[in-house]
N, C-alpha and C positions, 0 to 999 in steps of 0.2 A: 288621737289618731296615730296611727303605724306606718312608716315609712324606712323606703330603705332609700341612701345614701352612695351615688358610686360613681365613680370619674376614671377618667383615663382607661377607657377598657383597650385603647391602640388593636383594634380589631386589625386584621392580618398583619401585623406585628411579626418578622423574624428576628431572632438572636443567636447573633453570629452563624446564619447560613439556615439554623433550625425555623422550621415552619411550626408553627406555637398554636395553628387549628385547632388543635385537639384537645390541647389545656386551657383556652379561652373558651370551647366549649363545655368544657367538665366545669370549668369555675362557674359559669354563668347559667347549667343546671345546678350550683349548688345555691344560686342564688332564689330562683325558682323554690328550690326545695324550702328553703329558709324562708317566703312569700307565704309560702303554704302554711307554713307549721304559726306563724304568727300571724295569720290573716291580714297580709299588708295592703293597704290603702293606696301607697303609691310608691312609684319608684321615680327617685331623681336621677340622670345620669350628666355630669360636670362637665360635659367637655371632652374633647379628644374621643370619639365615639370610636373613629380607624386611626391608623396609623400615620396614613397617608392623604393628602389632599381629594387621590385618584385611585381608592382602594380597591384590590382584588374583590372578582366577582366572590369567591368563596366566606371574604367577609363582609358583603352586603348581605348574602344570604343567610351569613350566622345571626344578625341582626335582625333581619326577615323574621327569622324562626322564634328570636329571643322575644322580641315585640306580639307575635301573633298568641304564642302562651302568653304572656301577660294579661293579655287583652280578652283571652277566654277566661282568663279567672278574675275579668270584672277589676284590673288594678291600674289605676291610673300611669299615666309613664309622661314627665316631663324629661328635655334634652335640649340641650344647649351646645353649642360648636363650639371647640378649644381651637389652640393654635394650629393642632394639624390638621385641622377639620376644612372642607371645604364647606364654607354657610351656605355659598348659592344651592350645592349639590343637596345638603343635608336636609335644605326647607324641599325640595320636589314633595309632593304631594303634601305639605304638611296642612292645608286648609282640609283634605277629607280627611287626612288621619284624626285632626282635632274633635271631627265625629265621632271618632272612636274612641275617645278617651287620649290619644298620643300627641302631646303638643310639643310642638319643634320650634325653636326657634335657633336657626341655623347666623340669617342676618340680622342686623341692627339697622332701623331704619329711622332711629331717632326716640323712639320712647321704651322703655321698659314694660316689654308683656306682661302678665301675669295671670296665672287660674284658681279658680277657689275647688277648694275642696272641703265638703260640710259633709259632718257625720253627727249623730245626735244633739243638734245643735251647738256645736264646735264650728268654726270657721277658720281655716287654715290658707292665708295667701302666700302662693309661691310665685314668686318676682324672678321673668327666667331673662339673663343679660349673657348675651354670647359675647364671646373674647373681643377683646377692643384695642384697639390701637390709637393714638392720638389723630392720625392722620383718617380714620373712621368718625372720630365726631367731628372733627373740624367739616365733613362733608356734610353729615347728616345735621347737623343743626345752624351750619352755615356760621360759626362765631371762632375765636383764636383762640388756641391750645397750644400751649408750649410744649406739655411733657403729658407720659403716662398718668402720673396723677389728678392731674387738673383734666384729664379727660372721665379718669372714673368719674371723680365729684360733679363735672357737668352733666354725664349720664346717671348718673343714682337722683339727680333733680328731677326728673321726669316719674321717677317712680309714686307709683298711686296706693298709697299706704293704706289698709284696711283698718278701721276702727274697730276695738272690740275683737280682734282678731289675732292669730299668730300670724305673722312676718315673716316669712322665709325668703333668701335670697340667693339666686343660683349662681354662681362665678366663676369664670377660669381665667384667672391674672396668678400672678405672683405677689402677694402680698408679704409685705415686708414680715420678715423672722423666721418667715417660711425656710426650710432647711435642705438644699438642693441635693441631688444623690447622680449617680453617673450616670443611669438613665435618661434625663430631663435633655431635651433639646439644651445643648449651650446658648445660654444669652452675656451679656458682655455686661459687668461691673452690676450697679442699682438703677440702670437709667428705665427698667422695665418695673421694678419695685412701686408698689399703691400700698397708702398709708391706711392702718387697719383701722383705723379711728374714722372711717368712710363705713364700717359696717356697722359700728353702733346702735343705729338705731333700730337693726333687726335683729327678731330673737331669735334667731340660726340662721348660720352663713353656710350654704352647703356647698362647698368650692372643689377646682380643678386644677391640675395642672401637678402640682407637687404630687409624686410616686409614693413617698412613705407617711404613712397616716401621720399626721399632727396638726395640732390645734395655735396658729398664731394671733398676741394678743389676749385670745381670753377662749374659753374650753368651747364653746357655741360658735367658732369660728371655724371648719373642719374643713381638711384633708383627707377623704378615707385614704388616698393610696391607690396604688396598683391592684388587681384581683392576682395578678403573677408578680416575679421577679425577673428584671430585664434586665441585670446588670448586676456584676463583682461584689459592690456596695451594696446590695441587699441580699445577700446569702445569706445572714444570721438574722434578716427582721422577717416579722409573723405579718403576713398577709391576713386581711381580713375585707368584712363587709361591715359597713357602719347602720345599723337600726337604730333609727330614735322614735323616740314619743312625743307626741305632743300633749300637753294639758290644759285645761279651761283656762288657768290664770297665766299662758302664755309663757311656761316656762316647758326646757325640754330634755326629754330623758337619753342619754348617748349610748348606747352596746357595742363592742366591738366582738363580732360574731366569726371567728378562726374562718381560714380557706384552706383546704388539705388539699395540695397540689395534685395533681396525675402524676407527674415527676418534679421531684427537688432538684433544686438547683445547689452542690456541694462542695465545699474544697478541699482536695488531698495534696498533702505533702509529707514526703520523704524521698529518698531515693530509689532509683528507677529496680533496679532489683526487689525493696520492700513495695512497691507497689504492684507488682507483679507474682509476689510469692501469694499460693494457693491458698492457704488458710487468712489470708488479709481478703482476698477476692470476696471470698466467703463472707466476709460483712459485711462489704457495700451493696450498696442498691444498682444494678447496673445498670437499669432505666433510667437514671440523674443525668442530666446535665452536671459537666464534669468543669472545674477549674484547678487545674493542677502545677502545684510549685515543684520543681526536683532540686533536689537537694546535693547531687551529684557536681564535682569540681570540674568537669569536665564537658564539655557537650556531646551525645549522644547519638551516633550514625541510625537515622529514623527513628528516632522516639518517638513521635507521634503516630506514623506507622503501627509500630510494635503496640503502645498505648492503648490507639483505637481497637485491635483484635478485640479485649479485652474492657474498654470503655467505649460505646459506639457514638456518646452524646458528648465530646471533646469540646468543651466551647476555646478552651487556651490554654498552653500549657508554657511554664516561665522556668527561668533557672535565680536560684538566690544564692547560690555560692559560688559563681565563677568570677575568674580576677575582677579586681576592683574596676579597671579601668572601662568594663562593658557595664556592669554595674552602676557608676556615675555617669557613662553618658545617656543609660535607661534615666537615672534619677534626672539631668539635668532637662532630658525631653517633656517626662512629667512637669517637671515647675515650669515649663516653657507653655506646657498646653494647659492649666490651671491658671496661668497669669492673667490677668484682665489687658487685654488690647491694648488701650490706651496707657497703662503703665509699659507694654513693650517697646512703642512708640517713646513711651517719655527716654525710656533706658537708651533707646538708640540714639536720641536725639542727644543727649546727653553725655556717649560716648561720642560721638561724631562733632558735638561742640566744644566740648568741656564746658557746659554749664546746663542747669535747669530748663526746660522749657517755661514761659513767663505764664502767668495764671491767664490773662489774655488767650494765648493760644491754646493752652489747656479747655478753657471754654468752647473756640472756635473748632477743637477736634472732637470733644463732646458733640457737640451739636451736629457735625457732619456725621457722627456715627450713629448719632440716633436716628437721624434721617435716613440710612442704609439699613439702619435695623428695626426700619419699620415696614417696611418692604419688603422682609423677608417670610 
């Protein structure tokens, strides 16, 4: 059986001011396209379907559209709510869409859904688990959860394994080794982290949440990634779409199938004069989204001004040669916004007593921040 693989589509998604419509549409006719040419059976989609809890009409509609081709070419479409998803919103209609072939499962209400899909006597179960929070099963099953982990393990308990069958499991956590990129909602230290030894027993994990494709734990455990690039940190990695196979003995075949952007996302540097001379023009792509370093020791009376004539898609433009001292307080803001919370707290506490905070309180600041960072 043929299936495609895909998470985080962040439907109406802007970066840095740009409206990204138009390239979340071209990606997702190339998904289509790719449906066609290998007569796919179904489409998984991980989580983070929008952007936003309360997404723009224009990307409900993109999704409207994406769903309704699917569904004329007879392909099954499972979906499952990530972190910015709203579950309530995402399950409306999901009982007649299930008619249609489109099974949603936005909330959790205590078991693990799942649909078969049988093709030549093949049986394929997909286990769809929308995003979880401890503070979600501590409701729905009425029992005590301390942390992320102990909450996946209570909910994959509920799952109704098919016999004889491939086991697919749909997810959008963070699981531990996963490899964060600037894109990714910031979450604070590992207290979000699920142990990958909870997916074991399925033979592909088709997960969400992480931007750049990768496999944590072991190859059958996936990330496809973004269908775009949202951020600095992914300027040099290849966007794709993840197809796998299934086979009678339950084991599964992985393709990572390229996405040719509408515009790339590029970075230029040099000085403001070489970027500006005509015969350099003449190479770039001028529909890119644009990240540009200047090279110049000086700064600039309207450079971005001047820039934009000439570049219209500016997401940032920086300086890496001017005095040191602007330089280190860029660097010192960076390690300031990369630090884990609770080490910033330790450092203050620690200037302001001269001494460590005691492992005791280290606990008790843990605990109150997982408690705020479950509510968000």
């Amino acid at each position: 059986m043929r299936l495609i693989h895909l998470a985080d589509l962040h439907l109406g998604k802007k970066v840095f001011g740009y409206d990204l419509m138009e390239e979340q549409r071209d990606a997702l006719n190339q998904v289509i396209e790719l449906a066609k040419a290998h007569q796919i059976d179904g489409v998984m989609i991980a989580g983070d379907v929008f952007d936003t809890p309360v997404p723009p009409v224009d990307a409900v509609a993109l999704l409207d559209e994406f769903l309704t081709r699917l569904h004329h070419m007879q392909i099954e479409v499972m979906i499952i709510s990530g972190n910015h998803d709203s579950g309530g919103r995402l399950d409306f209609g999901s009982g007649i869409f299930k008619e249609s072939g489109i099974h949603i499962a936005g909330t959790w209400s205590g078991e693990v859904e799942f649909v078969d899909l049988q093709k030549n006597g093949e049986v394929v179960r997909i286990h769809l688990l929308p995003f979880l929070r401890p503070g979600i099963v501590r409701a729905a099953l009425g029992v005590s959860c301390q942390n992320w982990n102990q909450a996946l393990e209570l909910a994959l308990q509920t799952v109704s394994f098919a016999q004889g069958a491939t086991n697919i499991l749909m997810s959008h956590q963070f699981y531990a080794g996963g490899q964060l990129c600037e894109s990714e909602a910031a979450n604070v230290g590992t207290l979000d982290q699920v142990s990958t030894s909870l997916l074991e027993p399925f033979d592909y994990c088709a997960l969400g949440h992480l931007h750049n494709p990768q496999a944590p734990g072991r190859a059958v455990n996936r990330y496809p990634g973004t269908l775009l690039k949202f951020s600095f940190s992914e300027i040099n990695a290849q966007k794709s779409i993840t197809l796998l196979e299934t086979h009678p003995d339950h084991s599964v075949t992985i393709e990572e199938v390229p996405v040719i952007p509408k515009r790339e996302m590029i970075h230029l540097k040099g000085k403001m004069a070489d970027l500006l001379d005509k015969d350099y023009l003449r190479q770039i792509d001028r529909e890119a989204y644009v990240y540009i370093t200047l090279e110049d020791s000086e700064e600039i009376f309207q450079a971005y001004e001047t820039l934009r004539e000439h570049y219209p898609r500016i997401l940032k433009i920086e300086y890496c040669n001017l005095p040191k001292a602007h330089a280190m307080d860029d660097y010192a803001r960076e390690i300031e916004r990369m630090k884990d919370p609770l080490d910033i707290v330790a450092d203050f506490y620690a200037l302001q007593n001269d001494k460590d905070l005691s492992q005791d309180m280290i606990g008790q600041l843990a605990g109150i921040w997982e408690g705020l960072h479950e509510t968000n």
